[in-house]
C-alpha positions as CSV (number, residue, x, y, z in Angstrom):
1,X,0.0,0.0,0.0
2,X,2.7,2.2,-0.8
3,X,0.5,4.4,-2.9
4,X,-1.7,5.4,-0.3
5,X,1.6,6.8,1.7
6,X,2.6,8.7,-1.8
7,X,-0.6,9.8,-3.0
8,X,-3.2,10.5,0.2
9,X,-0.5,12.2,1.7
10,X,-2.8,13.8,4.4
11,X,-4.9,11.0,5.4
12,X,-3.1,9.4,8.3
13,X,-0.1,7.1,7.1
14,X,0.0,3.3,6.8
15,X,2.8,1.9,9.0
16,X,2.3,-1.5,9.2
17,X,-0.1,-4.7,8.0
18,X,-2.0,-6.3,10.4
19,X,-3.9,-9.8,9.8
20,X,-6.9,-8.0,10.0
21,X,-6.1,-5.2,7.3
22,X,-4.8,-8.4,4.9
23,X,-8.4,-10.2,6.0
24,X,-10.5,-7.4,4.8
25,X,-8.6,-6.8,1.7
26,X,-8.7,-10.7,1.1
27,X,-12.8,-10.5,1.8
28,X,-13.0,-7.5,-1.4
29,X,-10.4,-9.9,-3.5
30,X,-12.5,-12.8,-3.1
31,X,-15.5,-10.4,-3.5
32,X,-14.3,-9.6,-6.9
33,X,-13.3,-12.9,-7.9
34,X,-17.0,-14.2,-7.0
35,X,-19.1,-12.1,-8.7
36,X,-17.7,-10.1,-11.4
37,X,-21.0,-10.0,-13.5
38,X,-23.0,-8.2,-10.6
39,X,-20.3,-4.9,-11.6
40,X,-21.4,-3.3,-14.9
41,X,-18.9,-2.6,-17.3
42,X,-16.5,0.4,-17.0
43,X,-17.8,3.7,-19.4
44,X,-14.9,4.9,-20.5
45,X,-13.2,6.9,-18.2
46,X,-14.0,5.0,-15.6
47,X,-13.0,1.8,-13.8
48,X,-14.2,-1.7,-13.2
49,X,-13.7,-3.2,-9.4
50,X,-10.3,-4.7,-9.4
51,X,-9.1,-4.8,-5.7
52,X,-6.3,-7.8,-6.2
53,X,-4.9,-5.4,-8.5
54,X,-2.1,-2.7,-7.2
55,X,-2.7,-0.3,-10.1
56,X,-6.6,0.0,-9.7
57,X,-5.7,1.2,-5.4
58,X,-3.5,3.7,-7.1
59,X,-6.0,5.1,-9.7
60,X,-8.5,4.8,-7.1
61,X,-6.6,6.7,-4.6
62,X,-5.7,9.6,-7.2
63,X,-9.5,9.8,-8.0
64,X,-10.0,10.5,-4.0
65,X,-7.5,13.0,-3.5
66,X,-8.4,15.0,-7.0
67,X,-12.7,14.7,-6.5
68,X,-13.6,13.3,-2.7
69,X,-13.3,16.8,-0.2
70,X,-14.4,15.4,2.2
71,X,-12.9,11.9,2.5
72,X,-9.5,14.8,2.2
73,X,-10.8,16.4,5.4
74,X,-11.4,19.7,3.5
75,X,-14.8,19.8,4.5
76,X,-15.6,21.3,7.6
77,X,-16.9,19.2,10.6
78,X,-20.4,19.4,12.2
79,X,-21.2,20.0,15.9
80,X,-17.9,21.2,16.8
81,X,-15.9,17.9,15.1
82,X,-13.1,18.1,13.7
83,X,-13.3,17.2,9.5
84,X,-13.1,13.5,8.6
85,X,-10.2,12.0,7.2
86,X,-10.3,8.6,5.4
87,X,-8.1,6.0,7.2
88,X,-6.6,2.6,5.8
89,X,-8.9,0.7,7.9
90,X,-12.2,2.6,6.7
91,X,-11.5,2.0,3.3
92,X,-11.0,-1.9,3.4
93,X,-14.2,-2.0,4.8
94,X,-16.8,-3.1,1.9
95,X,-19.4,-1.3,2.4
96,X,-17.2,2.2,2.5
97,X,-15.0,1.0,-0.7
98,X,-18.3,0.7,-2.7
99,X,-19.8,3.6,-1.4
100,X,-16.4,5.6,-2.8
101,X,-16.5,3.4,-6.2
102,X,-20.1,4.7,-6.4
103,X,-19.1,8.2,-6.1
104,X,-20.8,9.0,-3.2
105,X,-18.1,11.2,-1.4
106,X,-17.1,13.0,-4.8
107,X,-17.6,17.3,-4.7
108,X,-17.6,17.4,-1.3
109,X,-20.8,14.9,-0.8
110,X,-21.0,12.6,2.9
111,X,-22.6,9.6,2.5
């Protein structure tokens, strides 16, 4: 996950793999592997779900740090918190990758 350090240079760095981090991105691998018909096919321009692969995290995390604010922290907080930040450990998560894939968090949106 070296691209994460190089390109989401804000969000908070990775430092280490834990079992659980390599279990959750084993759970979207197999996700992918185990249903590729449910995911339509990429427009052009845009990208099919490819977690086993190093190049789509990359392109992924370049599309978050050029179109997602607020996953970037640069929108403000509510009720006195402070902005969110997307951390290693949120993303891996299923439900939070598709909700980015889907382009929920893009101009500034929260999901």
């Amino acid at each position: 996950m070296e691209a994460w350090n190089t390109i989401l240079t804000v969000c908070p760095p990775i430092k280490g793999w834990t079992p659980k981090r390599q279990q959750l991105l084993q759970a979207l691998i197999d996700c992918e592997t185990a249903t590729p018909a449910s995911m339509p096919e990429p427009k052009p321009g845009e990208w099919g779900f490819e977690p086993s692969d190093p190049s789509w995290w990359a392109d992924l995390f370049r599309h978050i740090a050029d179109n997602c604010p607020f996953l970037m922290g640069q929108v403000p907080g509510t009720d006195g918190r402070a902005p969110f930040v997307v951390t290693v450990d949120w993303m891996l998560k299923h439900d939070n990758l598709l909700k980015v894939f889907e382009g929920q968090f893009q101009d500034g949106a929260a999901a």
